[in-house]
C-alpha positions as CSV (number, residue, x, y, z in Angstrom):
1,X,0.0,0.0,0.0
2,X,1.9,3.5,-0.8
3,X,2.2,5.8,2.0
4,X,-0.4,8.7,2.0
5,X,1.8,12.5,1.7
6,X,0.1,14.3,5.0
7,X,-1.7,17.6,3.6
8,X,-0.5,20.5,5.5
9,X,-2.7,23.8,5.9
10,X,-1.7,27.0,7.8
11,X,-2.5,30.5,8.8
12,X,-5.1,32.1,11.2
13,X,-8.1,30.2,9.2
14,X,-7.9,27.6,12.4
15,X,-7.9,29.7,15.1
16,X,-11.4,28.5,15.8
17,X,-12.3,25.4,17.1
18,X,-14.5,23.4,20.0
19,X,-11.8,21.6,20.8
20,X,-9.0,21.7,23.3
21,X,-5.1,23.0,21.7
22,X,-2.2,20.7,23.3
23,X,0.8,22.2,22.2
24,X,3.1,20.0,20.4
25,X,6.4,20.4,18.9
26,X,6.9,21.4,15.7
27,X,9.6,19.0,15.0
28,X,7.1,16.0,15.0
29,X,6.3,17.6,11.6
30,X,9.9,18.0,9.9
31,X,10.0,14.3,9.0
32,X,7.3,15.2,6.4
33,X,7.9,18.7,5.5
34,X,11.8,18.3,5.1
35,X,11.6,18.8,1.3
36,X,9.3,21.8,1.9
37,X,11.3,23.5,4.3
38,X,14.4,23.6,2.4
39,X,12.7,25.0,-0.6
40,X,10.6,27.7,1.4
41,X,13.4,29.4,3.6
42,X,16.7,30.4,3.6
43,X,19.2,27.9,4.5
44,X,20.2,27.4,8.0
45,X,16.8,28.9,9.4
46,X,14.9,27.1,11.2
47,X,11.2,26.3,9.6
48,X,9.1,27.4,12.6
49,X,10.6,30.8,12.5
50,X,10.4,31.4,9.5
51,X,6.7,30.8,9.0
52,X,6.2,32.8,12.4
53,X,7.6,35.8,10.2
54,X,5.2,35.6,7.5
55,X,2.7,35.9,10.5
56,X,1.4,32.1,9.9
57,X,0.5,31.2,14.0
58,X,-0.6,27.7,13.5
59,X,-0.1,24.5,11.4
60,X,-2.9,21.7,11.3
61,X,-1.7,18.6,9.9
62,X,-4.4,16.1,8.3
63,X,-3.1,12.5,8.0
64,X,-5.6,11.0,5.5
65,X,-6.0,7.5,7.6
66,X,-6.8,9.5,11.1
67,X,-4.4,11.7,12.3
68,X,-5.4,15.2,12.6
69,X,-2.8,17.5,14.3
70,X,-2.7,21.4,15.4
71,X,0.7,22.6,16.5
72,X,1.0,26.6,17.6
73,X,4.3,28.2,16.7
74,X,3.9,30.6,19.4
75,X,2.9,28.6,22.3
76,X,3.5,31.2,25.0
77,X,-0.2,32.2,25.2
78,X,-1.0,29.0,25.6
79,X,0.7,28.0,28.1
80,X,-0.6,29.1,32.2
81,X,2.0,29.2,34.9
82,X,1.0,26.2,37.3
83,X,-1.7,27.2,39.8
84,X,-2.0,26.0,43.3
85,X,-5.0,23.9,43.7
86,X,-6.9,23.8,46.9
87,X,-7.3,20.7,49.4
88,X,-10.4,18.7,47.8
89,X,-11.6,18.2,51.3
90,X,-11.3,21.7,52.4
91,X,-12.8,23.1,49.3
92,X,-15.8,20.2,50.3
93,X,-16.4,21.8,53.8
94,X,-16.1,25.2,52.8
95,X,-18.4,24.0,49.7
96,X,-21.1,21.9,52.2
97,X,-20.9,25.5,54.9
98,X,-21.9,27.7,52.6
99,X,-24.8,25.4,51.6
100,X,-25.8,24.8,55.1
101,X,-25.6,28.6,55.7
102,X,-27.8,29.8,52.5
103,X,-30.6,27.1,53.4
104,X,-30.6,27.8,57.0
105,X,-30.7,31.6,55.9
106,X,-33.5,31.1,53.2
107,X,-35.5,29.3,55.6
108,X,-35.3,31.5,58.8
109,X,-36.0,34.9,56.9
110,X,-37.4,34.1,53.5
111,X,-39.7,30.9,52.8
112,X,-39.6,27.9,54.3
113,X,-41.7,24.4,53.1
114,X,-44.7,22.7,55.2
115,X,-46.5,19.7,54.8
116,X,-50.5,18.8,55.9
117,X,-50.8,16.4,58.6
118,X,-54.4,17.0,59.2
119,X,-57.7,17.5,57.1
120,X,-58.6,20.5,59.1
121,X,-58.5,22.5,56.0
122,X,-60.5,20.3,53.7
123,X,-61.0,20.6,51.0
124,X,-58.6,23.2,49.8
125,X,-55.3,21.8,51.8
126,X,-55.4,17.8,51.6
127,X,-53.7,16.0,54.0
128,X,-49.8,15.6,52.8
129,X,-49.9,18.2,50.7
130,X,-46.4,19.8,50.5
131,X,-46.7,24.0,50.6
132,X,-44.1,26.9,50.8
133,X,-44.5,29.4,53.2
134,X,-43.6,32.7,52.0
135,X,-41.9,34.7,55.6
136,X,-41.6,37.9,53.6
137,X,-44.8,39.8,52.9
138,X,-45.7,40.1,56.5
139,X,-42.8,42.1,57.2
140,X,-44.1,44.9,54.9
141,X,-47.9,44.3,55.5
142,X,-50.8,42.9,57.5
143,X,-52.4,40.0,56.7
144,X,-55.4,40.1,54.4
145,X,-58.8,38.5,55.3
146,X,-58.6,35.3,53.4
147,X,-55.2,34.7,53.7
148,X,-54.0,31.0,54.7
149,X,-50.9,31.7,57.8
150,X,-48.9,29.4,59.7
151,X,-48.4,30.0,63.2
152,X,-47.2,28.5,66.2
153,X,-51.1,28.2,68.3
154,X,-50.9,30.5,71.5
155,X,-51.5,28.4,75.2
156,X,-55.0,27.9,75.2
157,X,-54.7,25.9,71.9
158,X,-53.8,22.7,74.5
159,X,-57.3,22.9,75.1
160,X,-58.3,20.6,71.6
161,X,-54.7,18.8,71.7
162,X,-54.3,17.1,75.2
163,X,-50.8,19.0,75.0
164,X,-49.5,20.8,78.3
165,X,-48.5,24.7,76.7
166,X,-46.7,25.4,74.6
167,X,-47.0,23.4,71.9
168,X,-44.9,23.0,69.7
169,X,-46.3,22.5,66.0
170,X,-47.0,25.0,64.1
171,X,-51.0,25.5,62.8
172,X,-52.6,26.7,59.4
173,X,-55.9,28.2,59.0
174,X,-57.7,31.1,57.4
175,X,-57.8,34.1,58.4
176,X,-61.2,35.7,58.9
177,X,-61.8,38.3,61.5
178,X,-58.7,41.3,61.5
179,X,-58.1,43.9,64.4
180,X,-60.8,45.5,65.5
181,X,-63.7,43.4,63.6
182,X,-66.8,41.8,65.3
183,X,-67.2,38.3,64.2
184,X,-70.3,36.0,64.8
185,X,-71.3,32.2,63.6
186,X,-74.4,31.6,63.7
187,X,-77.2,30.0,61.1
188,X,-74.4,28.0,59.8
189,X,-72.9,31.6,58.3
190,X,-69.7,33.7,59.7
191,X,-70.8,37.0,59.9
192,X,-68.0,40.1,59.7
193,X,-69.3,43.8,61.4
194,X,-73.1,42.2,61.0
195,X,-72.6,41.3,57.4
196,X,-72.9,37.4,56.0
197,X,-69.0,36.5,54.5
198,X,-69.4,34.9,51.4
199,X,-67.7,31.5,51.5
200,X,-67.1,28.9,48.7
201,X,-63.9,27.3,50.1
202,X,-65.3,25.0,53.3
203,X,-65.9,21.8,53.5
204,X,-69.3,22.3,55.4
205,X,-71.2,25.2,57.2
206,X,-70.5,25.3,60.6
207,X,-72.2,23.6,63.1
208,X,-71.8,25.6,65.7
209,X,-72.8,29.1,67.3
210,X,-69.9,31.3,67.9
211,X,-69.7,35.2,69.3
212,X,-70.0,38.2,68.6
213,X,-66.4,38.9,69.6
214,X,-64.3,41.6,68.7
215,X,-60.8,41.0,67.5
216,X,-58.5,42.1,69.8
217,X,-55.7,44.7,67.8
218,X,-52.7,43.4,66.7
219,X,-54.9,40.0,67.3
220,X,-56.7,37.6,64.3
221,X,-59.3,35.0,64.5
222,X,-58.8,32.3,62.2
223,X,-61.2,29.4,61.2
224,X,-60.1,26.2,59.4
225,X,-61.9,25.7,56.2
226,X,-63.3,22.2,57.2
227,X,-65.5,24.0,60.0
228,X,-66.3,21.3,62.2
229,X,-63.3,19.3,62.5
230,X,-61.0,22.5,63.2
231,X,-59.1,23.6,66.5
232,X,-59.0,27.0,66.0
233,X,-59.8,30.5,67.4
234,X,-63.6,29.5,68.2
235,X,-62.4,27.3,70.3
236,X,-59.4,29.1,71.5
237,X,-59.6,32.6,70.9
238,X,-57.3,34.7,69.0
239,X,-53.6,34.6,66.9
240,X,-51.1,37.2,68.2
241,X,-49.1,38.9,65.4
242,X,-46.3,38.1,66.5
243,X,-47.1,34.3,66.3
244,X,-47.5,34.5,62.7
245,X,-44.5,32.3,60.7
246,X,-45.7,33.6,57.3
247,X,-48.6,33.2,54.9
248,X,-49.1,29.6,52.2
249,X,-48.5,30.2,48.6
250,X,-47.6,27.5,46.7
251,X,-48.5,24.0,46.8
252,X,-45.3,22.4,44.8
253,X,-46.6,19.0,46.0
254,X,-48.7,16.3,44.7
255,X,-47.8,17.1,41.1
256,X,-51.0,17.0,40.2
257,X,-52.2,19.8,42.1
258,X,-49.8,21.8,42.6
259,X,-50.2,25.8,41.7
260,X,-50.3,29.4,43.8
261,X,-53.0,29.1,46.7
262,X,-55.2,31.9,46.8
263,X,-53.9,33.5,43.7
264,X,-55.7,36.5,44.0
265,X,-57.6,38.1,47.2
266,X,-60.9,36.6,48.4
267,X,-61.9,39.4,49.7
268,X,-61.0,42.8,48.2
269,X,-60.9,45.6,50.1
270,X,-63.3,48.0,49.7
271,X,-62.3,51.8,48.7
């Protein structure tokens, strides 16, 4: 089988490519340009500098079987002094802290997931269902009637639970009665200032007679939407600001419900 000539190509027509340069010696390619190097230059210069004056920077070598090669004349830029690398286990901790200190940052001041254990807010939290608590909002304003908050339940809470005070599990319910209103159940309706609230979210009417109380200020009453099976401010009385974690607004878990809770305000306020 006769020997394939290499085909030789050079200039700055190769200065792009997706691969990786590793610098190679030019000599590797004097066995096969011998003839062409002492036809090209003057005698007794040496064949990389001379094609470095005409300004050629690169030669790419193509063996027809499989070879390709690209060797840089100048390989200065190429090559980076040697940089101390770091100890792969203390990069790790550092790595693994900084982690640890984002998440446990994220989750004390900004949001901060919950999950359902109970169907007291049937049917529009379902047992298991996996929500994120936004910590935010409240920071900046109060909370809306209609709004779903977590909050850790004040003393008399232990009254439903069995629980000496203070417990400590957090609770989520709806918010219906805000400082200074007079709330009332009665005829299976929760009535706000003497006016019947329009409710489409419980599981049943309630049961129950409750009030007319007034919300304390700085104070809310909250129901859960599955009225009769709910330990919550009529049975225990009212949520102290300060108590409130933050309000649910996104239900990332099942899959197949998940979505913004509430998206938009239940209950407008009025100008």
């Amino acid at each position: 089988m006769p020997v394939k000539q290499p085909i030789f190509f050079y200039g700055w027509a190769f200065l792009a490519t997706p691969q990786k340069i590793v610098p190679t010696q030019i000599e590797v390619l004097h066995s096969s340009i011998s003839r062409a190097n002492a036809k090209t230059h003057p005698a007794g210069e040496d064949f990389a500098d001379f094609l470095k004056k005409l300004g050629i920077k690169f030669i790419i070598c193509i063996q027809p079987s499989h070879l390709i090669l690209m060797t840089r004349l100048d390989k200065s830029a190429d090559e980076k002094p040697p940089q101390d690398t770091e100890n792969p286990w203390i990069e790790g901790i550092k790595t693994i802290g900084l982690a640890a200190f984002l998440a446990f940052g994220i989750r004390t001041l900004v949001a901060e997931a919950r999950y359902i254990p109970t169907g007291s807010m049937l049917p529009t939290l379902q047992i298991n269902d996996r929500l994120i608590i936004d910590k935010v909002s409240y920071r900046f304003q109060d909370p809306h009637r209609g709004d779903i908050i977590v909050f850790m339940p004040p003393d008399p809470a232990s009254l439903c639970t069995g629980q000496p005070p203070p417990i400590k599990d957090a609770y989520i319910k709806r918010v219906i009665g805000l400082p200074g209103d007079s709330v009332e159940v009665r005829e299976g309706k929760v009535f706000i200032n003497k006016q019947p609230l329009q409710e489409k979210y419980i599981e049943e009417i309630p049961q129950y007679p409750y009030g007319p109380v007034v919300v304390s200020q700085n104070s809310y009453l909250v129901l859960g939407d599955n009225r009769n099976a709910s330990c919550d401010s009529h049975y225990w009385g009212f949520v102290p600001k300060q108590n409130i974690i933050g309000r649910a607004i996104v239900r990332f878990w099942p899959l197949n419900r998940t979505g913004s809770i509430d998206p938009t305000p239940l209950y407008p306020a009025k100008n």
